[in-house]
N, CA, C and O of each residue as an XYZ file, in Angstrom:
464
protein
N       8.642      7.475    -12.120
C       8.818      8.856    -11.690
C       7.501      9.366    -11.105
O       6.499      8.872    -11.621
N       7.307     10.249    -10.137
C       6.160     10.672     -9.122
C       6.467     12.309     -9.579
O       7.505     12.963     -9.478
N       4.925     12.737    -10.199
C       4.677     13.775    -10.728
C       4.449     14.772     -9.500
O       3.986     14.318     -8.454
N       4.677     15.732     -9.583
C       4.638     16.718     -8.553
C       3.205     17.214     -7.751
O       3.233     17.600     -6.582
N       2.250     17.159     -8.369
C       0.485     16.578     -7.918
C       0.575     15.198     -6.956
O      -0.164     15.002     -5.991
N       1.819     14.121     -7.497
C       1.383     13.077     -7.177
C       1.835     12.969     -5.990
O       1.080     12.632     -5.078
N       3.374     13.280     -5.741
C       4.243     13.742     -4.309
C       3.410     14.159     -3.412
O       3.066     13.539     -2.405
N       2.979     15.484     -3.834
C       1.935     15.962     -3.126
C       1.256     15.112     -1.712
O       1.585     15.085     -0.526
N      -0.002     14.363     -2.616
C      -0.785     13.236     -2.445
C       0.354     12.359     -1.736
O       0.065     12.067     -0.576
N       1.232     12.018     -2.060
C       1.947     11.034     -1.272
C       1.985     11.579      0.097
O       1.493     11.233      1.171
N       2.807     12.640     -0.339
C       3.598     13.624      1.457
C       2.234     13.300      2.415
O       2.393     12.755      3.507
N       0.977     13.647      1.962
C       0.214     14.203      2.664
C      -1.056     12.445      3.425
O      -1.949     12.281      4.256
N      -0.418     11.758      2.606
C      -0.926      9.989      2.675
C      -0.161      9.617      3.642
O      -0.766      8.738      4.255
N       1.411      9.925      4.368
C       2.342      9.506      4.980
C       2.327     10.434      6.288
O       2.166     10.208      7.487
N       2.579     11.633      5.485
C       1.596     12.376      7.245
C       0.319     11.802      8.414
O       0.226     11.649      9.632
N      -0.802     11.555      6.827
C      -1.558     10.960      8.036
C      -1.492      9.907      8.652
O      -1.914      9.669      9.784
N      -0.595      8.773      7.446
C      -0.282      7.479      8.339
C       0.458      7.412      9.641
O       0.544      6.445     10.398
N       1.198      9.118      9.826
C       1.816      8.998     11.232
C       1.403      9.227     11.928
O       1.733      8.800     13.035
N       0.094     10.312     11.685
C      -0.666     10.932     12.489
C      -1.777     10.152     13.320
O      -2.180     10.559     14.410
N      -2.238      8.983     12.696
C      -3.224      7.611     13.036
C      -1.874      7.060     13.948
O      -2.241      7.124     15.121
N      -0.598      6.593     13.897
C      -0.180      5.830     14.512
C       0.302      6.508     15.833
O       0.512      5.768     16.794
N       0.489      7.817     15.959
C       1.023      8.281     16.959
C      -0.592      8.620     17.659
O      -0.689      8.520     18.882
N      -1.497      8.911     17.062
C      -2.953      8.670     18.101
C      -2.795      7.565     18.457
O      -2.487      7.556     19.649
N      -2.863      6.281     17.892
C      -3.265      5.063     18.187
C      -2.380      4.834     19.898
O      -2.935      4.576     20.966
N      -0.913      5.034     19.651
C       0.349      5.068     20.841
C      -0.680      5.752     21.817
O      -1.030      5.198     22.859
N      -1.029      6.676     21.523
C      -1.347      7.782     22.574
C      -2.759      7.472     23.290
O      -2.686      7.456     24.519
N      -4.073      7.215     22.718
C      -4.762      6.498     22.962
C      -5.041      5.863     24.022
O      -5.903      6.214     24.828
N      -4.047      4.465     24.147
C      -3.601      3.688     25.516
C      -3.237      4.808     26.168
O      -4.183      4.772     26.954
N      -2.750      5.606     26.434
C      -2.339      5.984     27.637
C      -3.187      7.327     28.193
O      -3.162      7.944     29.258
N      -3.886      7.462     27.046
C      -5.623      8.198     27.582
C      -6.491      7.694     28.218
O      -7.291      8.379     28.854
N      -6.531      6.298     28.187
C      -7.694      5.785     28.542
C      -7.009      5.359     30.200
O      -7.700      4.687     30.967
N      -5.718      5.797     30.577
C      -5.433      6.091     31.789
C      -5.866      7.006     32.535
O      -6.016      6.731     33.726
N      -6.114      8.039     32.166
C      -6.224      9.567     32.547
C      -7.549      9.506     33.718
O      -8.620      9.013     33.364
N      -7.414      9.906     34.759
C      -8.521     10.555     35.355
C      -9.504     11.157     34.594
O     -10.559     10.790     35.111
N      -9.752     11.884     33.643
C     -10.516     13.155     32.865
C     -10.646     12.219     31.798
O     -11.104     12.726     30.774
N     -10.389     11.046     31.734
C     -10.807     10.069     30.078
C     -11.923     10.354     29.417
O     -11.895     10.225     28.193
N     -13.207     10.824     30.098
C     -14.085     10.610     29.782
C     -14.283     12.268     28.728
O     -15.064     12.385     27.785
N     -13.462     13.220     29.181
C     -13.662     14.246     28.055
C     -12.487     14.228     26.994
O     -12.554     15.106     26.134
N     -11.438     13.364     26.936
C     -10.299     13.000     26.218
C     -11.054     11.700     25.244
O     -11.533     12.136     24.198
N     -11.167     10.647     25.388
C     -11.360     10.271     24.904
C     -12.569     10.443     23.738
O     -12.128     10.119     22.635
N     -13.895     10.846     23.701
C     -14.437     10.737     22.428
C     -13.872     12.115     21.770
O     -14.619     12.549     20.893
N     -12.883     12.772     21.978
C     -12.351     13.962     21.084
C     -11.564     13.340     20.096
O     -11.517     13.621     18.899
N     -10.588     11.955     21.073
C      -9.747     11.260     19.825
C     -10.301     10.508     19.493
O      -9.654      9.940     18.614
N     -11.507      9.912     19.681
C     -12.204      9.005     18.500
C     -12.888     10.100     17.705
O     -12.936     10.093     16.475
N     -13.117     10.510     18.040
C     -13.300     11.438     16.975
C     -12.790     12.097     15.625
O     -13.256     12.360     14.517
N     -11.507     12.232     16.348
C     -10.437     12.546     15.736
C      -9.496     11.697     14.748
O      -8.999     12.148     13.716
N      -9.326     10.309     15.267
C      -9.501      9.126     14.554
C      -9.806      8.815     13.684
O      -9.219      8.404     12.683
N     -11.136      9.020     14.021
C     -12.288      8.442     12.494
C     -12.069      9.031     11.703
O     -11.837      8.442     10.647
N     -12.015     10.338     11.714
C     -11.781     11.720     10.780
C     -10.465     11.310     10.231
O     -10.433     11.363      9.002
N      -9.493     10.961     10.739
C      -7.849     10.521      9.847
C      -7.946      9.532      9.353
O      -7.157      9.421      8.414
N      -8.860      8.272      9.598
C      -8.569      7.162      9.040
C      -9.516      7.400      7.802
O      -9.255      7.058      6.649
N     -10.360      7.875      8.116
C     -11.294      7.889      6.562
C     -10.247      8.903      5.411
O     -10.068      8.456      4.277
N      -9.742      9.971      5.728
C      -9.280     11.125      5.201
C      -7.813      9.799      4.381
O      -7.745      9.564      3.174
N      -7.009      9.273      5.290
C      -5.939      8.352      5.032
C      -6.758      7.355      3.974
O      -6.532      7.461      2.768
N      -7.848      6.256      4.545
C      -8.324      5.389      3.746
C      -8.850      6.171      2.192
O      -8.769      5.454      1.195
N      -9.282      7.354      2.039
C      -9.272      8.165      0.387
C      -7.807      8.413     -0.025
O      -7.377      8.006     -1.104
N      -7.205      8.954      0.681
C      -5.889      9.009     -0.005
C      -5.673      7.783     -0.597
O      -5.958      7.500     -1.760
N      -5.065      6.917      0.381
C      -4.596      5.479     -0.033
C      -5.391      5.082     -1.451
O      -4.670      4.900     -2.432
N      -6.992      4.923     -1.630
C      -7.532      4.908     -2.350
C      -6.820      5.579     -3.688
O      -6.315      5.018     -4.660
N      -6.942      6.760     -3.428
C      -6.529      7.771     -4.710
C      -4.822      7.426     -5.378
O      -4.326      7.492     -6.503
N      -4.392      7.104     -4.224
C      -2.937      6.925     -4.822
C      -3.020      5.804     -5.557
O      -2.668      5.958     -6.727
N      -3.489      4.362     -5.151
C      -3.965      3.281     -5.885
C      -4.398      3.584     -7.277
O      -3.663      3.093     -8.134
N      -5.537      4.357     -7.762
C      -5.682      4.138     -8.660
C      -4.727      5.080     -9.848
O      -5.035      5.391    -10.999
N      -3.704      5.324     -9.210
C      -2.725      6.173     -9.891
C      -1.279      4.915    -10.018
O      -0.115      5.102    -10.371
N      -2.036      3.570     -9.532
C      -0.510      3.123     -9.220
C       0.374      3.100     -8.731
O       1.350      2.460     -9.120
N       0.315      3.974     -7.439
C       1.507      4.210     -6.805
C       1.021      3.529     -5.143
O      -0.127      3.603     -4.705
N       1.951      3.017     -4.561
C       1.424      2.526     -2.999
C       3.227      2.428     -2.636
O       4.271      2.268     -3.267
N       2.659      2.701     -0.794
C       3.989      2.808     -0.077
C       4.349      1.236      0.002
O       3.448      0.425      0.217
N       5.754      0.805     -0.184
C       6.604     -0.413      0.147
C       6.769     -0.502      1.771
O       6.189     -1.334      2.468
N       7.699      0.543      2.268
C       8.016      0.275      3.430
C       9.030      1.618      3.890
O       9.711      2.355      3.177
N       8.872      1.609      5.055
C       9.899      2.631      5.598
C      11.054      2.152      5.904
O      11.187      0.929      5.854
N      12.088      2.921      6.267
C      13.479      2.352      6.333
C      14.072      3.695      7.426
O      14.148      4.848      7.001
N      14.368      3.408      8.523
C      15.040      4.280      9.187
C      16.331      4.120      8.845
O      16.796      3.001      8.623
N      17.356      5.718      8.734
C      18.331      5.610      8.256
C      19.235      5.928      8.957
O      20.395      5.694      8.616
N      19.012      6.382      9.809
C      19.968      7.194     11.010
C      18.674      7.898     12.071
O      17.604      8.406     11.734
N      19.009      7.781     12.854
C      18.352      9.010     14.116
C      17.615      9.940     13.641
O      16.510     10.070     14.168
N      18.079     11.087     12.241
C      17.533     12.190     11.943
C      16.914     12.038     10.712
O      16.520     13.041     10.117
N      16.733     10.634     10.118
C      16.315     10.543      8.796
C      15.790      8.859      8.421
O      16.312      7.826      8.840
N      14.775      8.974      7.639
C      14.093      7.742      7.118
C      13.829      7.904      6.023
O      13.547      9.046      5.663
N      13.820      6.556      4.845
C      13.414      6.465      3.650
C      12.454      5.766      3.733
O      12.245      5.010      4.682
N      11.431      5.961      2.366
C      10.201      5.858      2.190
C      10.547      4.840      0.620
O      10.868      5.561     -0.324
N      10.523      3.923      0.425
C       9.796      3.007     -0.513
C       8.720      3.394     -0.880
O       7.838      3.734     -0.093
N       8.538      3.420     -2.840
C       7.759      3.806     -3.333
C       7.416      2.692     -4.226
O       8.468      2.193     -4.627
N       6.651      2.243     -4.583
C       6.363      1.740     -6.256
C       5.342      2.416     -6.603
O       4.369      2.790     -5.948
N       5.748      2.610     -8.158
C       4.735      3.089     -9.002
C       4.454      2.379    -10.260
O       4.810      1.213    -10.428
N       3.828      3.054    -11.134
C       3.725      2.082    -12.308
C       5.398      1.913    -13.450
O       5.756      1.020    -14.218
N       5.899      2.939    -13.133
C       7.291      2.835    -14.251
C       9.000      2.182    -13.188
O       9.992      1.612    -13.640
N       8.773      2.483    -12.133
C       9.485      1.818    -11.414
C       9.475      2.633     -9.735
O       9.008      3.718     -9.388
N      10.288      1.440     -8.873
C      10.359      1.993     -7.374
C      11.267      3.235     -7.200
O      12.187      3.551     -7.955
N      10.883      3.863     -6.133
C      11.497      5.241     -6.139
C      11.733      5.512     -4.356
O      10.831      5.399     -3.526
N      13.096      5.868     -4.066
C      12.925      5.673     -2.892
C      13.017      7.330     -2.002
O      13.962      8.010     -2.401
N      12.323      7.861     -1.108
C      12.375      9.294     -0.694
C      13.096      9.571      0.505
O      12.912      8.800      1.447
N      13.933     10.589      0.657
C      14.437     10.331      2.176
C      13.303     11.707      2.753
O      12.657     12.482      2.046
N      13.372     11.636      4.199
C      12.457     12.240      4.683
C      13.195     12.455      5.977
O      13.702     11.468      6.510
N      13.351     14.054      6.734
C      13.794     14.631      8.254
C      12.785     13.673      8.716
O      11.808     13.394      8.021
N      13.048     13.035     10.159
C      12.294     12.560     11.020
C      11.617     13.769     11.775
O      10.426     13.483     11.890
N      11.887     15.030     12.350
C      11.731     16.036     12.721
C      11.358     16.932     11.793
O      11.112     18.104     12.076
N      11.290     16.456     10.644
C      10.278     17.728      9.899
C       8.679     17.132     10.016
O       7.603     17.723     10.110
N       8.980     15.896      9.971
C       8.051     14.941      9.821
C       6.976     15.135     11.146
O       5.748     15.199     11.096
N       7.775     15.200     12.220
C       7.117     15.140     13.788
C       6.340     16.227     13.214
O       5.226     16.097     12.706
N       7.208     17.648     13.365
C       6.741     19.083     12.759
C       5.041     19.051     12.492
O       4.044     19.442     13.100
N       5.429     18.112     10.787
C       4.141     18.597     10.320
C       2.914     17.567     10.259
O       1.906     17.649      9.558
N       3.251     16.636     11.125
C       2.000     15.712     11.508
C       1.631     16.720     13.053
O       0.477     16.677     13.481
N       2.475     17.406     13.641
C       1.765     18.278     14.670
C       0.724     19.439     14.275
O      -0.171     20.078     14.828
N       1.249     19.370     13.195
C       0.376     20.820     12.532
C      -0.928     20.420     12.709
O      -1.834     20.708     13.492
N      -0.718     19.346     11.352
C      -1.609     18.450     10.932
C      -2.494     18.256     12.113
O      -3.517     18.939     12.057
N      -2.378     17.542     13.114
C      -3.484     17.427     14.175
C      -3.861     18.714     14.606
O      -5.076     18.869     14.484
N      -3.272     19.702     15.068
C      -3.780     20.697     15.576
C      -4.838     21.634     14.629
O      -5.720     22.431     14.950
N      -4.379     21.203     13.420
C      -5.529     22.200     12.384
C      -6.742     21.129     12.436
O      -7.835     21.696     12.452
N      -6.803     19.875     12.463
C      -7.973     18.651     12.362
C      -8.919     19.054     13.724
O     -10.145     19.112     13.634
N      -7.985     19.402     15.362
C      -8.393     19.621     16.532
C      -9.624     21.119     16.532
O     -10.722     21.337     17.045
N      -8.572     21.957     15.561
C      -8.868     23.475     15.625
C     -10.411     23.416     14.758
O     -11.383     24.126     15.015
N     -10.324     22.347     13.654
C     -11.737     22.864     13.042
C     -12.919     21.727     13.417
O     -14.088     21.726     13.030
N     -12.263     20.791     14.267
C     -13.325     19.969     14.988
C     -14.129     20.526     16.156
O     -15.258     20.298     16.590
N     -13.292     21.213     16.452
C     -13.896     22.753     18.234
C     -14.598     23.740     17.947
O     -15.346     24.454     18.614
N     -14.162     23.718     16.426
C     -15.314     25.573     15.620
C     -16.787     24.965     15.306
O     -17.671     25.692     14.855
């Protein structure tokens, strides 16, 4: 069972893992851009800042025992999340579109206090 602190920590470990992979997609097709040269070190920048922020999470969830299995798309509007923890696997369903939602946030608040 995943304590409500621990969810937390999860939700917010899986956000950023989308948030690194949809930079990473995006990335390649920056380094197309005419203007690359002021695009690009904003998302390495930006990068570094998620993968370290992701690599502590991950960390933290570890020593709680808990790490992601695998995702499972379930339909168009929905995916499950594989869990193990220490008392047994637990599986989460998750909106794909809430998900987009709040990994957009998510970057734009990382963007907003990297510019201040």
């Amino acid at each position: 069972m995943i304590k409500a602190d621990e969810r937390q920590l999860l939700h917010k470990y899986l956000l950023l893992e989308l948030a690194v992979k949809s930079l990473q997609i995006d990335y390649k097709k920056t380094e197309q851009f005419k203007m690359k040269i002021v695009f690009l070190p904003l998302m390495d920048s930006l990068l570094k800042d998620l993968r370290q922020e992701h690599f502590n999470l991950k960390r933290e969830l570890a020593q709680q025992h808990i790490r992601v299995v695998g995702w499972q798309p379930v339909d168009e509007y929905f995916s499950d999340v594989q869990v193990a923890t220490a008392g047994n696997d637990v599986v989460l369903r998750y909106a794909n579109q809430a998900l987009k939602s709040q990994v957009e946030k998510l970057l734009i608040n990382h963007i907003r206090v990297a510019l201040e």
